[in-house]
PAZASE-654642 format. One line per 8 residues: number of its first residue (from 0); their letters; for each residue x, y, z of C-alpha. Coordinates in nm, 3 decimals. Layout:
// residues N
NUM) A) X:Y:Z ~ ... .
***
This chain:
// residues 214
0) XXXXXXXX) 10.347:-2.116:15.330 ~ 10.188:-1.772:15.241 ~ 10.502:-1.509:15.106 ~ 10.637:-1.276:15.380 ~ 10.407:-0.967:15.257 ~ 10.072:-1.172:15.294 ~ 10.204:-1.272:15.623 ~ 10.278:-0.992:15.758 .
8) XXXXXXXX) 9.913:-0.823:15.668 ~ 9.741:-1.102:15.779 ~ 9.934:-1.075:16.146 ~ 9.828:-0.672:16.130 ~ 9.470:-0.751:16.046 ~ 9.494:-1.114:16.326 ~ 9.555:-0.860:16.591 ~ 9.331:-0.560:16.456 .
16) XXXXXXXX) 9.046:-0.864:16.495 ~ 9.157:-1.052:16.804 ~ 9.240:-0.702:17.016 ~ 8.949:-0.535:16.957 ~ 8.696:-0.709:17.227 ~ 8.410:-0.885:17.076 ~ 8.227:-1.193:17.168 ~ 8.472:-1.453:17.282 .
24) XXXXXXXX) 8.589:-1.118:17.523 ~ 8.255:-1.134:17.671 ~ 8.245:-1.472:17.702 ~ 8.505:-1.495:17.912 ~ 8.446:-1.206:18.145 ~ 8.168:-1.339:18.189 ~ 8.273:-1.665:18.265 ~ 8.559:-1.522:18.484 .
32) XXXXXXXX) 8.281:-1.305:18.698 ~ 8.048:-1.601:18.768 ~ 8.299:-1.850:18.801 ~ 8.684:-1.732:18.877 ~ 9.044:-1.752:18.712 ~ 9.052:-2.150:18.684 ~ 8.689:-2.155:18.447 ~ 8.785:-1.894:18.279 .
40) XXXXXXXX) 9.095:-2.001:18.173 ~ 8.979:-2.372:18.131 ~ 8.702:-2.183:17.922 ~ 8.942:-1.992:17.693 ~ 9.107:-2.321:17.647 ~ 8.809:-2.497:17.567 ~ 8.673:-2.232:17.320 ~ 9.064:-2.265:17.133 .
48) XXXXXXXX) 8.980:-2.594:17.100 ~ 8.680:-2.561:16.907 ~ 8.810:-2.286:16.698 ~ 9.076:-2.536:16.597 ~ 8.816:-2.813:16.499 ~ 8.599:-2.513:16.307 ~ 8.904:-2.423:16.168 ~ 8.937:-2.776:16.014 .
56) XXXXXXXX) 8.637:-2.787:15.916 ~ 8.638:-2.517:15.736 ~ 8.945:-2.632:15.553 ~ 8.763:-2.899:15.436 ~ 8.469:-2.673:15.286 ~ 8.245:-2.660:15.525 ~ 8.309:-2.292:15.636 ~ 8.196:-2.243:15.344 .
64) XXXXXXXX) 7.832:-2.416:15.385 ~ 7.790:-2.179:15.641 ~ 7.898:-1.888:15.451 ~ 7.650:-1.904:15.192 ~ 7.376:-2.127:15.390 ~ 7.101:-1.927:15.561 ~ 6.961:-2.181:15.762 ~ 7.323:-2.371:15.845 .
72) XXXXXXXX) 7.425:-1.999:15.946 ~ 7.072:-1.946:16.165 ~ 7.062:-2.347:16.297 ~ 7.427:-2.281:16.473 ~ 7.364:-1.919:16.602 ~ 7.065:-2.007:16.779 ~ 7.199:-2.332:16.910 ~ 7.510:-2.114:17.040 .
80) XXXXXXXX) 7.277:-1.862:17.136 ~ 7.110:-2.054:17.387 ~ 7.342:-2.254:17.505 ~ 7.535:-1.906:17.613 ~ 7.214:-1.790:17.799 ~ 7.199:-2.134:17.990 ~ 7.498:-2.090:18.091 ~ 7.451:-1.736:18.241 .
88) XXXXXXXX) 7.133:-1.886:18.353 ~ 7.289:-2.160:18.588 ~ 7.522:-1.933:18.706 ~ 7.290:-1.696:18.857 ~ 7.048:-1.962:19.014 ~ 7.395:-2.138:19.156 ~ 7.519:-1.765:19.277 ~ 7.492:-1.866:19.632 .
96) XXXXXXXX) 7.730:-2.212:19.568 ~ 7.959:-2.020:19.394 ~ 8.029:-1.729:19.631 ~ 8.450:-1.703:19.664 ~ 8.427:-1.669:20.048 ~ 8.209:-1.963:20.124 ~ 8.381:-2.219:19.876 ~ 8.692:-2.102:20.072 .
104) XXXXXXXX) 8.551:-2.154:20.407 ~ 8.372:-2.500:20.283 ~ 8.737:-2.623:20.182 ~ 8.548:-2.649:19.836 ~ 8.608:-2.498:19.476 ~ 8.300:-2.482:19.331 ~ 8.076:-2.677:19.153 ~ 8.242:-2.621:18.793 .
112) XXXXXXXX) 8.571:-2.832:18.777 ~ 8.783:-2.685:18.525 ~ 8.685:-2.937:18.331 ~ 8.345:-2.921:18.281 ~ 8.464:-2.586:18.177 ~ 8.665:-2.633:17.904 ~ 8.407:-2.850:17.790 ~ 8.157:-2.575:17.794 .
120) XXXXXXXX) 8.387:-2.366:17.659 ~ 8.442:-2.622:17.361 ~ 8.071:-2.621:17.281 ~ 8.081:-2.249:17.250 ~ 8.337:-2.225:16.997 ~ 8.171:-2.523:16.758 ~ 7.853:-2.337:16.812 ~ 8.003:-1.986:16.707 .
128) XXXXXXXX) 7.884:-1.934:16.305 ~ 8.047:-1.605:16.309 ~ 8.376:-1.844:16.328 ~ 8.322:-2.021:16.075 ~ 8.194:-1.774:15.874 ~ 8.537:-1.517:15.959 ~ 8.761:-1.819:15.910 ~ 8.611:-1.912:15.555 .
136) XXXXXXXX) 8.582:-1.530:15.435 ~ 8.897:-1.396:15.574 ~ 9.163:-1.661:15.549 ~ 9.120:-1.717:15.186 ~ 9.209:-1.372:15.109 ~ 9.601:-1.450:15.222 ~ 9.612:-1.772:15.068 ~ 9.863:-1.747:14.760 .
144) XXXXXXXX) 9.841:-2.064:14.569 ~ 10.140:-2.062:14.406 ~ 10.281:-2.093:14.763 ~ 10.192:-2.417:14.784 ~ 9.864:-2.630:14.920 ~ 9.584:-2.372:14.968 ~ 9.436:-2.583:15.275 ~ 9.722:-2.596:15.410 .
152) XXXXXXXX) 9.798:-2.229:15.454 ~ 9.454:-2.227:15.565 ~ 9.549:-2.418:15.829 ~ 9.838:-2.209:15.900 ~ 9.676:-1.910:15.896 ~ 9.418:-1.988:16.123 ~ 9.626:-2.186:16.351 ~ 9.813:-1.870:16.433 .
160) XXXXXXXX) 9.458:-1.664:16.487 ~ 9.345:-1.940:16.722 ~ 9.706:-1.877:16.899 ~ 9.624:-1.486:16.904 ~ 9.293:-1.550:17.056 ~ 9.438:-1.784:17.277 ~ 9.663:-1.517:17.452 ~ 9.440:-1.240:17.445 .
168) XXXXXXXX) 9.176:-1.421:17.591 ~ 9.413:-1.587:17.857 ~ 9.529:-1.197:17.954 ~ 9.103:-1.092:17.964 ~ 9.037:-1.395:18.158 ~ 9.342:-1.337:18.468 ~ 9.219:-0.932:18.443 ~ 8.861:-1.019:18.486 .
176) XXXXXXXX) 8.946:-1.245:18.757 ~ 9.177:-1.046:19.013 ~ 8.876:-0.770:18.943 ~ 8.670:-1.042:19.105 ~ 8.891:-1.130:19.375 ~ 8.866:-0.775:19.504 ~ 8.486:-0.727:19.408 ~ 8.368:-1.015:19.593 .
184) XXXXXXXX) 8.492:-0.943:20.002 ~ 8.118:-0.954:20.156 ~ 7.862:-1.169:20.049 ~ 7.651:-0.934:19.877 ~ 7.919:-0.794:19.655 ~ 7.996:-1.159:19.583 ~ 7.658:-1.258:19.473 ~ 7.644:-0.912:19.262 .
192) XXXXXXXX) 7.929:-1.003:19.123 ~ 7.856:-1.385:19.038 ~ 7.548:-1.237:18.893 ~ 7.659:-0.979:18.678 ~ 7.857:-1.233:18.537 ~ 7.545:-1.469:18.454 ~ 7.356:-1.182:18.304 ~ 7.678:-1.059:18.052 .
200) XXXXXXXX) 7.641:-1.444:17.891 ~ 7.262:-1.436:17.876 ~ 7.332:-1.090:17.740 ~ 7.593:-1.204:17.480 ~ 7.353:-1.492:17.388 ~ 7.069:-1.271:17.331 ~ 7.311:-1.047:17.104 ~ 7.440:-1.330:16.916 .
208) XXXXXX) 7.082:-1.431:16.885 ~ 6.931:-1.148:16.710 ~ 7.272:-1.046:16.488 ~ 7.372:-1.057:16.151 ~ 7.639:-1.241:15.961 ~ 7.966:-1.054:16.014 .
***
């Protein structure tokens, strides 16, 4: 384990990063707009998921490969990247299914199970190179390794940033949701809503598309 001191900068600087609303924010918002609490939450869950594989991964050097790869780096943004604007994508063509007030009247609860997305959610956070790239250039810099076995603190370390995320995104995903509830009582709100939703991932995709390394 890391000494107390390291810990207890790396838990400032976990919650400086994780609090501060960035892409995996937007993600969900989005995902809680166009498709309600359950998604969203299944989403956040899904996206943990594949933060904890990445986070593997890059214990095992291949955060690193990304790091200082150009095209490894470019290959998973744009794969992310459109994948993200898909999504948004489907959820605007499929605004009409997934209106609140007809699903409710239907008996039904949408066309995406929870399921499906945490799944989706999962493919966004192996597709994330900013991920791998904040896990192998951050982490390493509160590794001691006369504290012991430097991929496991790794592991450590970033277990406890995936459990940050995990929280914070949890809290984003329930706000963003009862905003919904009461932003989608007519039809044409609903749609607007379910929309808006759509266009903030195909907006995030398109910003993760055209950006930097971190």
């Amino acid at each position: 384990m890391p000494p107390a001191d390291a810990m207890l900068a790396f838990f400032v600087t976990a919650v400086v990063i994780i609090v501060v609303p960035g892409p995996s924010v937007l993600f969900v918002v989005g995902r809680a707009l166009a498709h309600g609490r359950s998604a969203a939450l299944a989403s956040v869950v899904g996206n943990a998921i594949g933060c904890v594989v990445v986070l593997v991964l890059v214990a095992l050097g291949l955060g690193a490969v990304v790091q200082s790869s150009q095209l490894a780096f470019t290959a998973l943004k744009v794969v992310g990247a459109l994948y993200l604007v898909w999504l948004g994508v489907q959820a605007i063509r499929h605004r009409d299914a997934l209106d609140p007030g007809a699903l409710a009247q239907a008996g039904e609860t949408g066309p995406l199970s929870p399921v499906q997305a945490g799944r989706q959610g999962l493919v966004v956070g192996l597709t994330n190179p900013k991920v791998y790239v904040m896990f192998a250039a951050l982490l390493p810099q509160f590794v001691a390794p006369e504290a012991g076995s430097v991929r496991v603190q790794i592991l450590v370390l970033g277990a406890v940033m995936v459990l940050f995320g995990l929280v914070s995104d949890g809290v984003w995903a329930v706000a963003a949701a009862r905003l919904r509830a009461v932003l989608t009582r007519t039809p044409r709100r609903s749609r607007a809503v379910i929309a808006t939703g759509g266009a903030t991932m195909i907006g995030l995709g398109a910003w993760l598309a055209v950006g930097e390394r971190a």
